[in-house]
C-alpha positions in Angstrom: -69.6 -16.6 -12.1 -67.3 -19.2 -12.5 -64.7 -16.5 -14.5 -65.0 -14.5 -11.2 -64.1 -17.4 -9.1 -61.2 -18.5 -10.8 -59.9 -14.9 -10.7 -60.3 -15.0 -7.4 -58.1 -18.2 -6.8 -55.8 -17.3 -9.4 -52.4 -16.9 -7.4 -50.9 -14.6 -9.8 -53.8 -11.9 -9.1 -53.5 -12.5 -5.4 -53.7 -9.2 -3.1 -50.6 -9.6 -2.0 -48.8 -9.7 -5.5 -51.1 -6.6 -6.4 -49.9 -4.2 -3.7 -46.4 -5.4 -4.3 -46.6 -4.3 -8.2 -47.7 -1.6 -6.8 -45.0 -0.2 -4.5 -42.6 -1.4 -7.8 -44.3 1.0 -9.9 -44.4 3.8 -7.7 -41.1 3.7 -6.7 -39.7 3.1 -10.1 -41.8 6.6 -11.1 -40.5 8.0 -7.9 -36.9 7.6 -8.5 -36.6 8.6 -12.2 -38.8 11.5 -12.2 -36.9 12.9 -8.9 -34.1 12.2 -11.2 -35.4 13.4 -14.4 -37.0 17.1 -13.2 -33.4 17.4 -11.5 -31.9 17.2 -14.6 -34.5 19.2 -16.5 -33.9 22.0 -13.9 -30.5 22.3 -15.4 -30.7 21.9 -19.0 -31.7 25.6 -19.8 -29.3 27.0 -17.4 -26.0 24.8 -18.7 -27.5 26.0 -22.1 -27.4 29.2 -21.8 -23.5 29.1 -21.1 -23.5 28.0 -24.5 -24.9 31.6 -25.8 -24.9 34.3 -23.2 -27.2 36.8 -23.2 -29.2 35.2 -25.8 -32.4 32.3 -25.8 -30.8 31.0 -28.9 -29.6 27.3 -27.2 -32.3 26.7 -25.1 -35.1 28.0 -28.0 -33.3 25.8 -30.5 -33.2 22.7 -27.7 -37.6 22.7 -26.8 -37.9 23.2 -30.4 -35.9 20.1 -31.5 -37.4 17.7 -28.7 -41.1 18.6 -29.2 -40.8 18.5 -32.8 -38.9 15.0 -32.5 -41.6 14.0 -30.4 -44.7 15.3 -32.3 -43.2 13.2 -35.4 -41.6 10.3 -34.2 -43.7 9.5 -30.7 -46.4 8.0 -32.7 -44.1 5.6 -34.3 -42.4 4.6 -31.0 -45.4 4.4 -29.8 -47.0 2.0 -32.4 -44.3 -0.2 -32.3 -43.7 -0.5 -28.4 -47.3 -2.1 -28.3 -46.2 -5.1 -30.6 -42.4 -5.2 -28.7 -42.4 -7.0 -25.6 -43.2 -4.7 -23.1 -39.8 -5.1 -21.1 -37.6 -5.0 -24.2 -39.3 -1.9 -25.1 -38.3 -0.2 -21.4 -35.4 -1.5 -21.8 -34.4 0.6 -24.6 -36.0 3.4 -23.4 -34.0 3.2 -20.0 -30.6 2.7 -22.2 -31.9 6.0 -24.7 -32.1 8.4 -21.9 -29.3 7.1 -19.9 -27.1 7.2 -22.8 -28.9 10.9 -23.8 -28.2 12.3 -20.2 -24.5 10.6 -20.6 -23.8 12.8 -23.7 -24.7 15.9 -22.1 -22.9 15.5 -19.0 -20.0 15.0 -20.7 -20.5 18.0 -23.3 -21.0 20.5 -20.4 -17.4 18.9 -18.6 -15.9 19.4 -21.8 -16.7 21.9 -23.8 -15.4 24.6 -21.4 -11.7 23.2 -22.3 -12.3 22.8 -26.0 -14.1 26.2 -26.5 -11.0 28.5 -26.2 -9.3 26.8 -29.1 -12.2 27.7 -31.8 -15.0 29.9 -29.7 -17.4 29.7 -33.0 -17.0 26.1 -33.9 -17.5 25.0 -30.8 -20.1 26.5 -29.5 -22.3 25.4 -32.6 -21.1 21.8 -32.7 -21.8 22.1 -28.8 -25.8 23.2 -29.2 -25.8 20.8 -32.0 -24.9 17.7 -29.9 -27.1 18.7 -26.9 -30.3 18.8 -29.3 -29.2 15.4 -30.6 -28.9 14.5 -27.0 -32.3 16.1 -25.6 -34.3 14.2 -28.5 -33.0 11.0 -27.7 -33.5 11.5 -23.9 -37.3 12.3 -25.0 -37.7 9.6 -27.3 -36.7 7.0 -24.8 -38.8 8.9 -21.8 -41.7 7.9 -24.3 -40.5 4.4 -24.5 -41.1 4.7 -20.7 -43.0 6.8 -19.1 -46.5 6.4 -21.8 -45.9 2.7 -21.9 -45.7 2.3 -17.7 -48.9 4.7 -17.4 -51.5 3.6 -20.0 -50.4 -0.1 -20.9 -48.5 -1.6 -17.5 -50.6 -0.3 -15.0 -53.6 -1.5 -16.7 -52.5 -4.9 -17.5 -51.1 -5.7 -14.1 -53.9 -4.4 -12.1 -57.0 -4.9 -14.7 -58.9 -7.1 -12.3 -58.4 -4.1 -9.7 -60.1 -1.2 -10.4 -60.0 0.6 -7.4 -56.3 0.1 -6.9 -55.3 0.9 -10.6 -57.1 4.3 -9.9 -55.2 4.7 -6.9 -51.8 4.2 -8.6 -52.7 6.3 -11.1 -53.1 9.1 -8.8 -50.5 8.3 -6.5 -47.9 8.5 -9.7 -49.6 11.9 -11.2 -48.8 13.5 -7.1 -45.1 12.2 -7.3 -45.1 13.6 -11.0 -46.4 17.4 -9.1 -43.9 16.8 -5.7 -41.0 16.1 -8.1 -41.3 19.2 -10.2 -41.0 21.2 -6.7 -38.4 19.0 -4.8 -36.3 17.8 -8.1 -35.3 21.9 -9.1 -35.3 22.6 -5.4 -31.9 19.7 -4.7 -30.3 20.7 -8.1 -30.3 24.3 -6.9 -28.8 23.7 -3.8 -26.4 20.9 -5.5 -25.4 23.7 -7.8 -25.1 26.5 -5.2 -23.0 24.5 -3.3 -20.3 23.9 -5.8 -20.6 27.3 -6.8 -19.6 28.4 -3.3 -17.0 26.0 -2.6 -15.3 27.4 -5.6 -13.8 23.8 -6.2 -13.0 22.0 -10.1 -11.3 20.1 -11.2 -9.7 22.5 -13.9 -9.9 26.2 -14.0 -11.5 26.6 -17.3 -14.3 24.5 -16.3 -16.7 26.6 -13.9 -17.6 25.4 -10.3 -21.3 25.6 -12.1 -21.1 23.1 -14.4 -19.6 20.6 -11.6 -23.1 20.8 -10.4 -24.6 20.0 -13.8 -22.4 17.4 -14.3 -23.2 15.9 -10.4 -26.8 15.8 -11.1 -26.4 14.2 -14.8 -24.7 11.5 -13.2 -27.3 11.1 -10.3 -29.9 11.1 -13.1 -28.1 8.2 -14.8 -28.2 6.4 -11.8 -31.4 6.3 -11.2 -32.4 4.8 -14.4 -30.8 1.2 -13.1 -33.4 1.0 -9.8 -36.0 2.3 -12.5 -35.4 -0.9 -14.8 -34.8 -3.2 -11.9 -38.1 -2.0 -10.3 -40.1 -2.7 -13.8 -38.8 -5.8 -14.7 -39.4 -7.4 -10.8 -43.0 -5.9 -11.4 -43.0 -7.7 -14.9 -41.9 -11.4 -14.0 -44.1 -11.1 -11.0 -47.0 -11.7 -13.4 -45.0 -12.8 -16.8 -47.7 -14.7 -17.8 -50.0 -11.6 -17.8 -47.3 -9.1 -19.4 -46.2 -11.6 -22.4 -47.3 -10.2 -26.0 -50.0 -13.1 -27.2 -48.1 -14.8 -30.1 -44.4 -13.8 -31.7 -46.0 -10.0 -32.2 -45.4 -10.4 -36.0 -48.8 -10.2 -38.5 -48.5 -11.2 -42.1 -50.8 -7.6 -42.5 -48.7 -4.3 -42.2 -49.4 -3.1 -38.9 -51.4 0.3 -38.9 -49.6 3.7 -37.8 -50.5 5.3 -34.2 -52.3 8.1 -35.9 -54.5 5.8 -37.9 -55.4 3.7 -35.0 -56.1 6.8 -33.2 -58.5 7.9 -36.2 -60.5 4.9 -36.3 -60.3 4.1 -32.7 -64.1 3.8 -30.8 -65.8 5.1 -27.5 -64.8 8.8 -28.8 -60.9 8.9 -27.9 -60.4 11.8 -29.8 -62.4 14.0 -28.3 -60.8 13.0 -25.3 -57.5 13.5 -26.4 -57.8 16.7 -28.0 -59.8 18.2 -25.1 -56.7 17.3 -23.0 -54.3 18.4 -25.4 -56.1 21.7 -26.0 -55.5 22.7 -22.7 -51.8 23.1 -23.3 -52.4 26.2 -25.7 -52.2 28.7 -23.1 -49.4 30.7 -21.8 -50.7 30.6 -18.4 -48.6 28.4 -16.8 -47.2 29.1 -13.2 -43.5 27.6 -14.4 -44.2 28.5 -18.1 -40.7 30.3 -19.7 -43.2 33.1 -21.5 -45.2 34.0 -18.1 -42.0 33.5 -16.3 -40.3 36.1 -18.4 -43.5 38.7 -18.9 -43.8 38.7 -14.8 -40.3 39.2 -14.5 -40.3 42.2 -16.8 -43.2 43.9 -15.3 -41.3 43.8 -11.8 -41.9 40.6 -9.7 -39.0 39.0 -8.2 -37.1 36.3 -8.4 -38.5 35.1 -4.9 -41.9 35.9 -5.8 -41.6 33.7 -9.4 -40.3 31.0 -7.4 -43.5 31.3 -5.2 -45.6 31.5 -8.1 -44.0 28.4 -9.4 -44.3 26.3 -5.9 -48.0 27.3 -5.3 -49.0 25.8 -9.0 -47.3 22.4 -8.1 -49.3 22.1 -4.2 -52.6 23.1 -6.1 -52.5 20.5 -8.7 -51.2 18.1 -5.9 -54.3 19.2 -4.0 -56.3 18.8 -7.3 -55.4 15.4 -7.6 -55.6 14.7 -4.1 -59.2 15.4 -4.1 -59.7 13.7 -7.1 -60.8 10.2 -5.7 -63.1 11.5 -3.2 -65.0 13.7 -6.5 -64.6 10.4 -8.8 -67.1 8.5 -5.9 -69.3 11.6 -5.6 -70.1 12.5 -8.9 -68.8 9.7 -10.9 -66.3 9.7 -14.0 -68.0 12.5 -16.3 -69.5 14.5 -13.6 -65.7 14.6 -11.7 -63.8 15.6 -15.0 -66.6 18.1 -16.1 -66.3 20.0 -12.9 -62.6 19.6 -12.6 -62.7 21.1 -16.4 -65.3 23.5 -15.6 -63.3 25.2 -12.6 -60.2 24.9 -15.2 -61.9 27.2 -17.7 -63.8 29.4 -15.6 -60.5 30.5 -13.5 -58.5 31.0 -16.6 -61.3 33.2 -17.7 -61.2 35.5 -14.2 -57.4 35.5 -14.5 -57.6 36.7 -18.4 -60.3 39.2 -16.9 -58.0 40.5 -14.2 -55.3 40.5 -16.7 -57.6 42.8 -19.0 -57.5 45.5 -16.0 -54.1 45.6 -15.4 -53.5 46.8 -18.6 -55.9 49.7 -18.0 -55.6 50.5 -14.4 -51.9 51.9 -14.3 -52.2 52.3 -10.4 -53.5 49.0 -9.6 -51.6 47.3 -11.6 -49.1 45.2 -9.8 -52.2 44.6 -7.2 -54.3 43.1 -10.3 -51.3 41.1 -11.5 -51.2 39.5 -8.3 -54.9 38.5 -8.4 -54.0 37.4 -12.2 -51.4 35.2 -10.6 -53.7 33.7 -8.5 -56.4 32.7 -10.7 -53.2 31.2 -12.9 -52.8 29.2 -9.5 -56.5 28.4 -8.8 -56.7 27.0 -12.1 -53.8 24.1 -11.5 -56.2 21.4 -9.1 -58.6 21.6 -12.3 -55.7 20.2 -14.9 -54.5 18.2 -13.3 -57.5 16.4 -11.5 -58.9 16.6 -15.4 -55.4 15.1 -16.8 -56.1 12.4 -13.8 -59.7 11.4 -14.7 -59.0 10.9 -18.6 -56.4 8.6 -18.0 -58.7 6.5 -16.2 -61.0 7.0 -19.1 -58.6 6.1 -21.6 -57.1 3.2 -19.8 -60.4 1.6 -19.1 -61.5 3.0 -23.3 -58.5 2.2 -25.2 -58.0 -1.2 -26.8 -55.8 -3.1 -24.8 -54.0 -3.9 -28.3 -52.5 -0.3 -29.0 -52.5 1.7 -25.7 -49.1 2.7 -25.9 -49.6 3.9 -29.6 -52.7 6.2 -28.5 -50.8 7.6 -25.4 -48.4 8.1 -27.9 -50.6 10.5 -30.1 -51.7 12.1 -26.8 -48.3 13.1 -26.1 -47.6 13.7 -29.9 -50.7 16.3 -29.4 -49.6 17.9 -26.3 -46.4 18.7 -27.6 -47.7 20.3 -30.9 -50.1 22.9 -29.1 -46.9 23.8 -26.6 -44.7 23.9 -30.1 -47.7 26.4 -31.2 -47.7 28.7 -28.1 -43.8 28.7 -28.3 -43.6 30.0 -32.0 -46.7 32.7 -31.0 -44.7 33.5 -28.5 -41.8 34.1 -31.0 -44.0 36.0 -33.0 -45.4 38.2 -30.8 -42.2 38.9 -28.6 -42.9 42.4 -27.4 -44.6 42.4 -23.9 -47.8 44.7 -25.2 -48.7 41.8 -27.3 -48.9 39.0 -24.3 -52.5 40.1 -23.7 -53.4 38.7 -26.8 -51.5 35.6 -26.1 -53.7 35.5 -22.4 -56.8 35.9 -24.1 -56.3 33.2 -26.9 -55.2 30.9 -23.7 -58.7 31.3 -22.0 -60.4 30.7 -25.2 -58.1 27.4 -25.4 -59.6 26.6 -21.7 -63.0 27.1 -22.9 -62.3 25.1 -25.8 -61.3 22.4 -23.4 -64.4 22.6 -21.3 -66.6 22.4 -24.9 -64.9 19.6 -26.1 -65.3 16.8 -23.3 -68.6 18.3 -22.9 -69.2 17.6 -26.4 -67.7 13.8 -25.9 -70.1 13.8 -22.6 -73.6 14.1 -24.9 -72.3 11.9 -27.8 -70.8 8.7 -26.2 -72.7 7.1 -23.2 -72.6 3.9 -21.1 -75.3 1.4 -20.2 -76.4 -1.9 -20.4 -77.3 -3.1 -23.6 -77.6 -6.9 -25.0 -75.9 -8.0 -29.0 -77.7 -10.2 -31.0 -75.9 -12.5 -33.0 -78.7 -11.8 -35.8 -77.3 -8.1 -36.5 -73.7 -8.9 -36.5 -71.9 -5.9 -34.6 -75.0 -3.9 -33.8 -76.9 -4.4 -30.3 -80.4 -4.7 -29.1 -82.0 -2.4 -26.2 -83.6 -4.5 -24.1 -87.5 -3.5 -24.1 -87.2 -1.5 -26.9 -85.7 -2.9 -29.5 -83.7 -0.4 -30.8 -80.5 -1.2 -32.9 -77.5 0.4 -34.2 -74.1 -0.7 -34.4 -70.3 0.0 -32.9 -67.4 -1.1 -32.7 -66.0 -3.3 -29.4 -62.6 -3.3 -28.1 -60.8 -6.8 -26.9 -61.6 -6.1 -23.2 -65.3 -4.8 -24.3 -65.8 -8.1 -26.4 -64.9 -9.9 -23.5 -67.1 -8.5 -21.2 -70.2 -10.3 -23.0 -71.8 -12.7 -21.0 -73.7 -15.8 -22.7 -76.9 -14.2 -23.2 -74.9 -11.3 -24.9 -75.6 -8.5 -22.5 -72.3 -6.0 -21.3 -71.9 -2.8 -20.4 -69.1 -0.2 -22.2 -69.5 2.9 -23.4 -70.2 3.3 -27.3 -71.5 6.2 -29.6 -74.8 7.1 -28.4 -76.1 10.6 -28.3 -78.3 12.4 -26.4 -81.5 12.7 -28.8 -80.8 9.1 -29.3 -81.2 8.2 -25.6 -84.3 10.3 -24.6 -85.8 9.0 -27.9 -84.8 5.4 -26.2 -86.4 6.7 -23.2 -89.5 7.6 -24.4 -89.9 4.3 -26.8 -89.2 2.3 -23.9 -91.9 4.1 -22.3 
């Protein structure tokens, strides 16, 4: 009682300091991903002007990046939760903006270089751009994983409620941005392409655009870092690293960390990151491209790709309103569960189209809509397990498991690509639809699975058993593993609540000794 009372007095966690972190958080997230979709809107196109007529640049770009980021996140990942936490966005602010620089400047210039040696050029060109594009996505790690599983939590931990608001606030700017970032780069680059205007005729009125929205990119990266670091000194004391951040024992890699880590994270992470094996994506490249060549328009893509973004906003929208109905597993198994079972109807109507010749275009339209339907259940899932993790995760290496998260997500999009690759002739993408419903259903199975194995209750430690616990009334023991936050939870007489390895037999065989 007195802890909670002190809290309460504490001026650094006053109300007024919380809602002001969070207005700095959301409208540093605001203004870079704005920025950041913008810029990712034009990446493939000013890529392609590198090899026309050919998927060679913009193949050999994704490939780079999620490869740089499979192997490398981890490591950024396990060293920004020992940096101090500004330092570490710091250099990730300076990465990108010095990323986004470098590409700016190669699509101003490499239209006057390319004349003089066409080959050479263009290969040193693609060459910089990937070196570019994996240093832009190594510093949005240093970022963007860092601000949503570590900041958020350590700034508003005595807030629940509100840290679960931000959290969905942030993943609706992440959905709005992906619609109204593309949507002002397009008309940024139509209108230099109309007004005919550059500044030399070699370079195209195009790649003015590019170059105009680099540059806005690179400016908002300043606000972004004078956002975070006002929310940072607003509760230094709160946000320092305890001690220098240097151990005399080697400090354990992300991915062993993630291995040994309690409360189940990897099936958490991996049912998230399973999700990503599927082709059926409304603004996917391969469903972009397969719908294109069976005859929708451009319009009609564009519509697909709009009505995805206001689903999963509407997915994450309803979210909150779920999470107090049916609480943190029931919200993310249903949100799960309508994931899987509309990617099954859409794989389903996809099935018929292939054998009804006359229906065809009808059932790909109903396959487009299940694709759609599907979008409020990932993202409202992607919502509720960072809640889970944040509140799971040891507040000691949150930053290193988001990292393996991402380093997971980005493998299973590197696998669909190379399938993709493989099977490149459009009577193979049924096979590619079917794996991605089984992918869904994997999904569904494995957070059900985490659901039955790891639970949490009340329960009371006694010091006589070391790290196992005690069921009140029954007397059962076993033993896990705590977390800092968990272990701080205890109360004198040793009872806490956090979930902790405890299947179902287990707990009706509690039950019915209890009994």
């Amino acid at each position: 009682l007195k802890s909670c009372v002190c809290v309460m007095h504490d001026p650094l966690l006053d109300s007024n300091v919380d809602a002001a972190v969070q207005t700095r958080i959301l409208l540093s997230h605001g203004i870079t991903r704005l920025g950041t979709q913008a810029w990712l809107f034009c990446t493939p196109l000013f890529l392609l002007s590198f090899t026309p007529g050919r998927l060679l640049a913009p193949a050999l770009f994704g490939l780079c990046t999620y490869c740089a980021n499979l192997l490398l996140g981890p490591w950024l990942g396990s060293w920004a939760d020992r940096a101090d936490r500004l330092t570490v966005v710091r250099y990730g602010t300076l990465m990108q903006g010095a990323a986004v620089l470098g590409n700016t400047i190669l699509i101003f210039a490499t239209p006057l270089l390319v004349e003089d040696s066409p080959g050479n050029m263009v290969l040193s060109a693609v060459g910089i751009a990937c070196c570019c594009g994996v240093l832009e996505k190594l510093g949005a790690s240093l970022t963007d994983v860092p601000v949503k599983r570590d900041w958020g939590p350590t700034l508003l931990w005595h807030n629940s409620e509100l840290l679960r608001a931000t959290n969905t606030y942030m993943s609706q700017i992440d959905l709005t941005t992906e619609v109204v970032g593309p949507f002002l780069a397009g008309v940024v680059i139509a209108l230099c392409a109309s007004s005919q205007w550059s500044p030399s005729s070699r370079v195209p009125p195009e790649n003015v655009g590019y170059v105009l929205v680099g540059l806005a990119n690179i400016i908002s990266f300043v606000p972004q870092y004078i956002l975070l670091r006002s929310a940072y000194f607003m509760r230094e004391e709160i946000m320092k690293r305890k001690g220098s951040g240097v151990t005399k024992e080697r400090p354990k890699g992300s991915w062993a960390v993630w291995i040994r880590h309690p409360a189940g994270v990897q099936l958490l992470g991996l049912s998230y990151a399973v999700l990503y094996l599927t082709v059926m994506s409304p603004h996917g490249p391969l469903l972009t491209a397969y719908l294109s060549d069976a005859g929708l328009s451009a319009s009609q893509l564009s519509i697909l790709r709009g009505a995805g973004a206001l689903a999963g906003v509407a997915g994450v929208t309803a979210k909150p309103q779920c999470f107090r109905s049916c609480g943190d597993k029931g919200s993310n198994v249903f949100a799960v569960g309508t994931l899987g079972l509309s990617g099954l109807c859409a794989a389903a109507c996809f099935a018929l189209a292939g054998v009804h010749d006359a229906d065809r275009i009808k059932l790909l339209y109903l396959f487009c809509f299940f694709v759609v339907m599907a979008r409020p259940g990932l993202y409202a899932f992607e919502l509720g397990v960072l809640n889970q993790e944040q509140e799971l995760v040891d507040e000691k290496c949150r930053s290193g498991i988001g990292a393996v998260d991402n380093a997971l997500t980005s493998a299973a999009t590197l696998i669909m690509y190379v399938a993709g690759t493989l099977l490149n002739d459009t009577s193979y993408f049924g096979w590619l639809v079917n794996a991605s419903a089984a992918c869904l259903l994997a999904g569904v199975a494995l957070y059900s699975l985490w659901c039955m194995l790891f639970h949490e209750h009340k329960h009371r430690h006694s010091s006589e058993i070391g790290d196992g616990h005690s069921h009140a009334g029954h007397g059962h023991v076993h033993h896990h593993v705590h977390t800092t936050q968990a272990q701080r939870t205890l109360d004198e007489e040793g009872w806490h609540v956090h979930v902790h390895f405890n299947p179902v037999w287990r707990r009706g065989f509690s039950a019915s000794a209890s009994n």
